[in-house]
C-alpha positions in Angstrom: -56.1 109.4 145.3 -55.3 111.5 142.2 -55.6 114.8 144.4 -53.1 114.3 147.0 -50.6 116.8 147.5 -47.7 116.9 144.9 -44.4 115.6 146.3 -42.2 117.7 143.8 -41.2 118.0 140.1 -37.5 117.1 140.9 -39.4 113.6 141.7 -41.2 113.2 139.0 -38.8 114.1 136.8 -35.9 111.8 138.1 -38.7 108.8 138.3 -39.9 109.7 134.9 -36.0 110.1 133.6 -35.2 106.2 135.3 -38.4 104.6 134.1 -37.2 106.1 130.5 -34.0 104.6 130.7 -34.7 101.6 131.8 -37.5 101.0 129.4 -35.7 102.0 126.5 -32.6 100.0 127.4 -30.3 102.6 128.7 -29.1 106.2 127.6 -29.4 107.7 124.6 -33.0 106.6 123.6 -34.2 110.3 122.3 -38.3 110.8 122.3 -39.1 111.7 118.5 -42.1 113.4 116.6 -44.6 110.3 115.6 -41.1 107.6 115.2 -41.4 104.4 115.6 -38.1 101.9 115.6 -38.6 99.2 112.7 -36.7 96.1 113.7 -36.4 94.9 110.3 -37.6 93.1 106.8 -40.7 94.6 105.3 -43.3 92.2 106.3 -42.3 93.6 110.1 -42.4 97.1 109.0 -45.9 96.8 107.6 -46.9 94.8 110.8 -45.4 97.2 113.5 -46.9 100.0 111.4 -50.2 98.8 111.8 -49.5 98.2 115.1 -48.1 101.7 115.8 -51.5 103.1 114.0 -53.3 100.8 116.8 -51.5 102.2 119.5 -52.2 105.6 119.0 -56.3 104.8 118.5 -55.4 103.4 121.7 -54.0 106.5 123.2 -57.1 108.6 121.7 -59.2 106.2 123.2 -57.9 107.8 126.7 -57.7 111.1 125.8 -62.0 111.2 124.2 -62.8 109.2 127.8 -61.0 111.6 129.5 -63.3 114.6 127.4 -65.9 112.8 128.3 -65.2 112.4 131.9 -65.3 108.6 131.8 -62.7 107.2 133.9 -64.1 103.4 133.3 -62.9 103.9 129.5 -60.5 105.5 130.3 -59.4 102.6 132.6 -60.6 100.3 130.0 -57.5 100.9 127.8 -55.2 99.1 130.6 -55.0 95.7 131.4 -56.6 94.3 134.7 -53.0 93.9 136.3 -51.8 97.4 135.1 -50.0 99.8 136.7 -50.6 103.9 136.7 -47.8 106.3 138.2 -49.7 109.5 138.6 -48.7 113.2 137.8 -48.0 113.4 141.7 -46.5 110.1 141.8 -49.3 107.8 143.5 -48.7 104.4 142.1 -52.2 103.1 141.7 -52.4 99.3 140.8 -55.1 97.3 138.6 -57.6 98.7 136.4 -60.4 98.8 138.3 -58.2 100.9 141.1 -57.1 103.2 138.2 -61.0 103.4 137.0 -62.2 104.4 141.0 -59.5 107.0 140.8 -60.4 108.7 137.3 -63.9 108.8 138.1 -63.2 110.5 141.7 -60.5 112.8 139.7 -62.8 113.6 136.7 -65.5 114.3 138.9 -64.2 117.0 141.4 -60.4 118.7 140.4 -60.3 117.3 136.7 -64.1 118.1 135.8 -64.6 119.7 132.5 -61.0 119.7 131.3 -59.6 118.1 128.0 -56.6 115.7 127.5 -54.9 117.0 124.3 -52.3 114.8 122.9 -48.7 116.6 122.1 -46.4 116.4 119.2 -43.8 113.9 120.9 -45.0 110.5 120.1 -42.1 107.2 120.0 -42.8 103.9 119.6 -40.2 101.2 120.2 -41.0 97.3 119.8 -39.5 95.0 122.1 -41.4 92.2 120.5 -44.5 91.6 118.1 -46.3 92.2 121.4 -44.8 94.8 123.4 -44.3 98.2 123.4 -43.1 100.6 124.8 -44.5 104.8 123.7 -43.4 107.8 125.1 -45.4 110.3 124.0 -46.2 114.3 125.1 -49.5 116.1 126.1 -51.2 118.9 128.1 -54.8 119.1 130.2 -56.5 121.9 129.4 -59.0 123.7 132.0 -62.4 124.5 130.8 -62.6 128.0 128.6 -58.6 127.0 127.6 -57.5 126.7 124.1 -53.6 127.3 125.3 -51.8 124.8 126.7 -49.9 126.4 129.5 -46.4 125.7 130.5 -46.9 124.1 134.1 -49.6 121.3 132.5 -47.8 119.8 129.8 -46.5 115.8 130.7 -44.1 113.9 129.4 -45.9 109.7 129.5 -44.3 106.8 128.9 -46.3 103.5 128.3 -46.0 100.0 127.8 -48.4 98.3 125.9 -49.0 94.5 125.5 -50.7 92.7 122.5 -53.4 89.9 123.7 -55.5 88.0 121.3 -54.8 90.7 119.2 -55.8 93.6 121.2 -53.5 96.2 122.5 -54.0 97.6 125.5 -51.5 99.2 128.3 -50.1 97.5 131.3 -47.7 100.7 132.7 -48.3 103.9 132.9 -45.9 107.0 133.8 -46.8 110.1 134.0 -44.3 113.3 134.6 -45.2 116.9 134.8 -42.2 119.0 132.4 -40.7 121.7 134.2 -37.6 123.0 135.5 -35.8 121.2 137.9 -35.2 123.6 140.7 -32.2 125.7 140.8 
């Protein structure tokens, strides 16, 4: 699942790039340090911030499961219909498929290492219950306190809010690197 072969940045970073654009509406939406996109009067301000706050417990959530080597929390962040576009581009559907994979991957090539969140985190509301984050990050190997170059990822995520929860329903996931020359 997880560790098949890697089909090439280029294609990650093109996918990543059109998922981006799309989700944000078209060009120009630029990934800022902990933003999120107010869409007006204070009462929706104080509501989207609260909501922004929940988001990123929600995106800790992952990364402490990930620590942990639990891919059924991890998983448990999505909803059951989600869908998870892989590092090497796999599209793995529901949350239980995306739980089966996690464990497998935390288990054997991902054992021991740590999902530490990056500085890039945006969050845009489409509505009181969706949004969208794009956010930064890097897997550290055990014995690492560096984040190298080749494992930070760019992620973007859409998250839905049902009977009050948030939780994610896509997930992208795109290595940064240097497209080849």
């Amino acid at each position: 699942m997880l560790g098949g072969r890697f089909n090439g940045m280029a294609i990650g970073a093109v996918a990543g790039v059109l998922l981006m654009t799309a989700a944000c509406g078209g060009a120009g939406g630029g990934a800022t340090a902990a933003a999120t996109e107010p869409t007006g009067g204070k009462e929706n301000t104080m509501r989207q911030d609260t909501d922004a706050q929940a988001l990123t417990r929600l995106e800790q959530r992952q990364a402490d499961a990930w620590d942990r080597g639990d891919g059924d929390a991890f998983a448990a962040t999505f909803t059951e219909d989600a869908d998870f576009i892989a590092v090497n581009g796999e599209h793995i559907r529901t949350r239980a498929k995306i739980a089966e994979s996690m464990r497998q991957g935390l288990s054997t090539f991902m054992k021991g290492t740590r999902f530490q969140l990056g500085d890039v985190r945006h969050i845009r509301f489409l509505s009181p219950d969706t949004a969208i984050m794009v956010t930064s990050n890097c897997v550290l190997r055990p014995g690492e306190d560096e984040c190298r170059q080749e494992a930070r990822s760019m992620q973007t995520r859409v998250a839905v809010k049902r009977d009050g929860a948030w939780l994610f329903t896509t997930f992208q996931n795109t290595r940064i690197g240097q497209l080849p020359g």
